[in-house]
Legacy VTK file of the C-alpha trace (Angstrom):
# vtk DataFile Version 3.0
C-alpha trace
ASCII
DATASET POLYDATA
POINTS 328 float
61.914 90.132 112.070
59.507 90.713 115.005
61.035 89.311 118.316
57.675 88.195 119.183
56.475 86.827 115.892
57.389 83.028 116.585
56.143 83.447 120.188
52.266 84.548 119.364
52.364 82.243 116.120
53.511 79.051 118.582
50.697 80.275 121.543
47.957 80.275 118.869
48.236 77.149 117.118
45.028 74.733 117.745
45.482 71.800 119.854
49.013 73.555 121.418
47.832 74.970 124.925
50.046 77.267 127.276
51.325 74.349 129.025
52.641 72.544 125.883
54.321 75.607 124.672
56.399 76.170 127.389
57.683 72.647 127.339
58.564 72.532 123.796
60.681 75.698 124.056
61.642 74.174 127.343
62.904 71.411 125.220
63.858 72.970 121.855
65.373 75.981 123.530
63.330 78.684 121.421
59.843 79.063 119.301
61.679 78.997 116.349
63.057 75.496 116.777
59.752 74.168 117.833
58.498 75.917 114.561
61.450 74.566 112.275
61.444 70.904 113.924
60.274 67.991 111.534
57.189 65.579 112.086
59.798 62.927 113.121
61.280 64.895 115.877
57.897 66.735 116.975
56.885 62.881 117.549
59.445 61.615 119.627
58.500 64.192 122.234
56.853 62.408 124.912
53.374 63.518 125.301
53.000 65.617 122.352
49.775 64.240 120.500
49.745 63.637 116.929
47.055 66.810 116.796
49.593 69.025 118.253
52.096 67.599 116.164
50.127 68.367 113.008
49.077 72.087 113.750
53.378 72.448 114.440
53.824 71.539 111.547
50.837 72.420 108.744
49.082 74.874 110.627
51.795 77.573 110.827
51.191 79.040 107.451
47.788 79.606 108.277
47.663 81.928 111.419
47.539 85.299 110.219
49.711 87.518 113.193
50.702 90.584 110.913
47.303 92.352 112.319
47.880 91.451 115.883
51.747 92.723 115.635
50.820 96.012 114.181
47.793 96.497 116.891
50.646 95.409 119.449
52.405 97.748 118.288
49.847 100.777 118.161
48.570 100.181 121.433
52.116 100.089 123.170
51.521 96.581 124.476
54.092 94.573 126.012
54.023 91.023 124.926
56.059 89.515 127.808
57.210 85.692 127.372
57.791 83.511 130.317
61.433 82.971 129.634
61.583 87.235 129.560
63.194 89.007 132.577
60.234 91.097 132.830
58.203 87.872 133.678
56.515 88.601 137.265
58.202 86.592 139.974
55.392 86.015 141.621
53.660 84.029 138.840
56.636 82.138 137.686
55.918 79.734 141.180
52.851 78.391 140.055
52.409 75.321 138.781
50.619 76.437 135.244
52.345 79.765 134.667
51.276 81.242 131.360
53.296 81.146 127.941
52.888 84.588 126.984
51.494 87.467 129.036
49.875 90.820 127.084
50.525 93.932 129.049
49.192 97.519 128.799
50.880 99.732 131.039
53.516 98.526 132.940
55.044 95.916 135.588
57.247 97.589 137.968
59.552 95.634 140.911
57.083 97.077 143.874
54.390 94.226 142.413
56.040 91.770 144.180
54.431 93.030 146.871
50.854 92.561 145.689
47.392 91.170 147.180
44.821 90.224 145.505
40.684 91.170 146.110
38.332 89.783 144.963
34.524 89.319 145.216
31.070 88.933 144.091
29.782 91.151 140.689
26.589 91.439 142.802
27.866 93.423 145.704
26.094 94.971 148.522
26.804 98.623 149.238
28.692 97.073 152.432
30.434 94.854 150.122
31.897 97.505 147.856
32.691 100.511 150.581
34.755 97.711 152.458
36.409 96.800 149.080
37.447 99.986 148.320
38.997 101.004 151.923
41.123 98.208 152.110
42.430 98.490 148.670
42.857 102.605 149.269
44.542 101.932 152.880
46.324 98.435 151.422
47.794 101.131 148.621
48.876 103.700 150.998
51.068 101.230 152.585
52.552 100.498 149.277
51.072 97.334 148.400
50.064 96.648 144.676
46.036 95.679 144.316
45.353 93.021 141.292
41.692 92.347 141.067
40.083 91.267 137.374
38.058 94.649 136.882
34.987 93.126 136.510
31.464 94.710 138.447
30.982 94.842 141.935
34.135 94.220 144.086
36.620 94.010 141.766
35.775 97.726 140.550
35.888 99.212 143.789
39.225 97.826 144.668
40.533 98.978 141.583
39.481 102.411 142.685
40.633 102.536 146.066
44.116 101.900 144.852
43.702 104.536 142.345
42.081 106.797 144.825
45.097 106.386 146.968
47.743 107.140 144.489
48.760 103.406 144.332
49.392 100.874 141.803
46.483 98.426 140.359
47.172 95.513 137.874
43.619 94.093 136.276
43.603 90.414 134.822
41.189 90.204 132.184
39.151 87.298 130.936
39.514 88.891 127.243
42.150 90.270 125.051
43.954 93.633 126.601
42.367 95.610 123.462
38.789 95.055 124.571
37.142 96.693 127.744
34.799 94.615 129.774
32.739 95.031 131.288
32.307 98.266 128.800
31.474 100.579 131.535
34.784 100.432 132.710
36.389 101.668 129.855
37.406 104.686 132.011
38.567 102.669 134.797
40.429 100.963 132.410
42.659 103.410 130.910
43.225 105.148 134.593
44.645 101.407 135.193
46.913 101.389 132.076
48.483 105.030 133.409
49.213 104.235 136.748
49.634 100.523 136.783
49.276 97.996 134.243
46.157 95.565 132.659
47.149 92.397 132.199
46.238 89.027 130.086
47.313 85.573 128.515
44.488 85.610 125.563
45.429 87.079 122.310
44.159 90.422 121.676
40.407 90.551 119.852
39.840 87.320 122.357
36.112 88.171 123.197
35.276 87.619 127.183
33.923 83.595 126.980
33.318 81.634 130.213
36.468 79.071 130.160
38.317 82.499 130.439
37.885 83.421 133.867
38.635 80.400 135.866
41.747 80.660 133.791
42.251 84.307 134.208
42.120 83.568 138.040
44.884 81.148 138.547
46.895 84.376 137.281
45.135 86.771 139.775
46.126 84.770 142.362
49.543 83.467 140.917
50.598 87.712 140.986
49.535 88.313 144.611
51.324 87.247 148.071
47.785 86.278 149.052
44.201 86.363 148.088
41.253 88.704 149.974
37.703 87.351 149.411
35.537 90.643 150.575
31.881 89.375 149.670
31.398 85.956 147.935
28.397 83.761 147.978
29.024 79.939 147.823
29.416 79.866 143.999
31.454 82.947 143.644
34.165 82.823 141.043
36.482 84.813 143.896
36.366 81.470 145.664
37.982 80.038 142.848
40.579 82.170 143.099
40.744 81.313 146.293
41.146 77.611 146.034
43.785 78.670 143.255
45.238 80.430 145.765
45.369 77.808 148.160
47.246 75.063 145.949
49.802 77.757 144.732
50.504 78.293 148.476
49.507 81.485 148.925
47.395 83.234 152.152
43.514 83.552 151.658
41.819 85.940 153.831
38.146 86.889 154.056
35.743 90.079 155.398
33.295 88.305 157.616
29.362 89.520 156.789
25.941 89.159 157.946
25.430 85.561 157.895
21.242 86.250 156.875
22.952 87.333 153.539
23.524 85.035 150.867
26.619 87.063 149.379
28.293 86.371 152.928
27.894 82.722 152.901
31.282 82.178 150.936
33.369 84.336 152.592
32.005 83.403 155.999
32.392 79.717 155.210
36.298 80.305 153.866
37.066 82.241 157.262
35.222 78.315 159.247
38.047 76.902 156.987
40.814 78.918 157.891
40.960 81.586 155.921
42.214 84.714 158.025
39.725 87.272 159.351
39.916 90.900 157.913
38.851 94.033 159.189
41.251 96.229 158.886
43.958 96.313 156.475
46.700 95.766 159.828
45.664 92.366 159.921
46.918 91.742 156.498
49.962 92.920 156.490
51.003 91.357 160.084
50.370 88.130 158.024
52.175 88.933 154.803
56.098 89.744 154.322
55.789 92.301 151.635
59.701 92.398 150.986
60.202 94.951 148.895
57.974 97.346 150.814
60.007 96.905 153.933
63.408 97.986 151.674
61.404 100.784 150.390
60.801 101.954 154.039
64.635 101.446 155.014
65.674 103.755 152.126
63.226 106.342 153.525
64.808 105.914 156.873
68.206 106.006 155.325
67.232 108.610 153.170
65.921 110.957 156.091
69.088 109.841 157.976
71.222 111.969 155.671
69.764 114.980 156.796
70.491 115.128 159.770
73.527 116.665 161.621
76.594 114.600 162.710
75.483 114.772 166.330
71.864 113.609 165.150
72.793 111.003 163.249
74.970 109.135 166.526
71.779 109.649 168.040
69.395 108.427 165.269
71.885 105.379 164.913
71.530 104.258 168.613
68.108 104.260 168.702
67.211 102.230 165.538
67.935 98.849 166.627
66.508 99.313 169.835
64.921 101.769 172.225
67.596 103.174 175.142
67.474 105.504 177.871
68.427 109.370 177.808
71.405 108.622 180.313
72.608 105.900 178.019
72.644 108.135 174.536
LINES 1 329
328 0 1 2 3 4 5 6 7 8 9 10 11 12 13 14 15 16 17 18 19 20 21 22 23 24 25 26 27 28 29 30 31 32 33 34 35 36 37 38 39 40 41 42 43 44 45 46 47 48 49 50 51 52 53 54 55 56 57 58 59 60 61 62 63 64 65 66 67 68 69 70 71 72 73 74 75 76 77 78 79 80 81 82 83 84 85 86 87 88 89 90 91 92 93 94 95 96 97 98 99 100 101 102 103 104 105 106 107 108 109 110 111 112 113 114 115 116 117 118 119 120 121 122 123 124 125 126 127 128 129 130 131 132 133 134 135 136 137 138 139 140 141 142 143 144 145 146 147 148 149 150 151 152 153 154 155 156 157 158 159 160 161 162 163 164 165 166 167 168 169 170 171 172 173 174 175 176 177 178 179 180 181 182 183 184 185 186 187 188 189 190 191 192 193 194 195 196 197 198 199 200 201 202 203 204 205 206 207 208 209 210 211 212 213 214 215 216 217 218 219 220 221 222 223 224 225 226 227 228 229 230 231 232 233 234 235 236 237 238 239 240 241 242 243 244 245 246 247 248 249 250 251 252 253 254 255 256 257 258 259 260 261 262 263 264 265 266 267 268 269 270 271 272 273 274 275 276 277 278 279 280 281 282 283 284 285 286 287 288 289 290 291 292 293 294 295 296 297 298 299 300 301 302 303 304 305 306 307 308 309 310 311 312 313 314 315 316 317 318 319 320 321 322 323 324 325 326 327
């Protein structure tokens, strides 16, 4: 049997949200309980509406999966649950984690150390050459970029990282099998080879509106913090900022020309406290990017080896602290 059968038949029963699946296998201890449990036990869960309760136990039959397990299993998709130990970290702190995540490519540890940018499909030319340097020069200093690959900002930060040899992750609004915006279908499968695109909806789940304030709660949930680069005042980057915000992470914004309407959100976040950016320093003297900082002391360890046993006393004194000649 398929290991993740029960999972995508539970997460796509009507009237049984993300939320309510995870606390019925909370409960139950698996999908397959919640599947197997009777109408009388279903009910005694407190909360659980007699809808829900219904499509547990009459709907089941009905959701055809077979098609979505063998397009899983074409594509190479990871279908990633939240009780997996492949689950992000960083998303498992938020307050409405999702159930199941679908991922093309692949998670790696160094995502822990991710920020998030985000901005305005409508971007200015400023907008998206700022984008992309601070994702290219965020990536050279190891940092994972997750952005939701749509147009304008999120594209070019997607690119920088790419640009720089880095690692992206994109969050769609849609299934993982469908490329939007369609332009980006080469973008796209540059993501899924050297990083990974990422989403909660089934696959064939077409791009709808209620998607993307949902998709970024998980932009934000993957990321140490959230950069706004261009957003006017009813951007949906500054919902993943406010997102940001209650799942305690750092916002920060790219101040812009305050006679432009795209600037107006960003300007106004940075009025609310949202950190200034201009270069990609004054991100990371905000953010402890953990596993970054091990990766540099295996470099320094690693280069450390090398050296000769009279180099190596040296090299030792000196990394704690700085000392004079006559003291080495």
């Amino acid at each position: 049997m398929n290991s993740h059968r029960e999972w995508i038949l539970l997460s796509k029963l009507p009237y049984v949200g993300p939320r309510t699946c995870r606390q019925l296998v909370e409960h139950f201890g698996s999908p397959e309980k919640v599947l197997s449990a009777s109408p009388q036990v279903l009910s005694r869960i407190p909360g659980l509406k007699g809808k829900a309760v219904s499509s547990i136990t009459h709907q089941t039959e009905k959701i055809e999966i077979d098609k979505d397990l063998k397009r899983i299993e074409e594509l190479g998709i990871e279908v990633i649950n939240f009780k997996d130990p492949r689950y992000p970290v960083n998303l498992k702190t938020i307050f409405d984690p999702p159930f199941l995540l679908y991922v093309s490519g692949r998670l790696e540890k160094q995502d822990l150390d991710a920020l998030a940018i985000v901005g305005t499909r409508r971007a200015t030319v400023y907008g998206k050459l700022t984008a992309r340097r601070l994702a290219r020069d965020l990536a050279r200093e190891g940092v994972t970029v997750v952005s939701g690959m749509a147009r304008g900002i999120d594209t070019e930060a997607h690119r920088g990282a790419l640009e720089a040899g880095g690692r992206t992750m994109a969050v769609l609004g849609c299934g993982v099998d469908i490329v939007y915006p369609p332009e980006n279908r080469g973008l796209m499968e540059e993501i899924i080879k050297k990083g990974a695109v990422i989403s909660e909806f089934s696959l064939g789940e077409e791009p709808e509106a209620p998607h993307f304030p949902q998709r970024n709660r998980i932009i934000s949930g993957l990321s140490k913090g959230v950069l706004v680069v261009e957003a006017p005042l009813k951007s949906g980057a500054l919902i993943t900022a406010n997102f940001a915000l209650d799942q305690g992470r750092d916002v920060f914004a790219v101040p812009g020309n305050i006679n432009n309407p795209n600037s107006h959100g960003t300007n106004g976040l940075i009025k609310e406290g949202a950190k200034l950016v201009e270069s990609v320093e004054d991100v990371l003297e905000e953010l402890n990017f953990s596993e970054l900082a091990q990766l540099k002391k295996e470099k320094i360890k690693d280069k450390n080896l090398s050296l000769f046993p009279e180099e190596k006393e040296i090299f030792n004194l000196l990394k704690e602290e700085p000392s004079h000649i006559d003291l080495l």
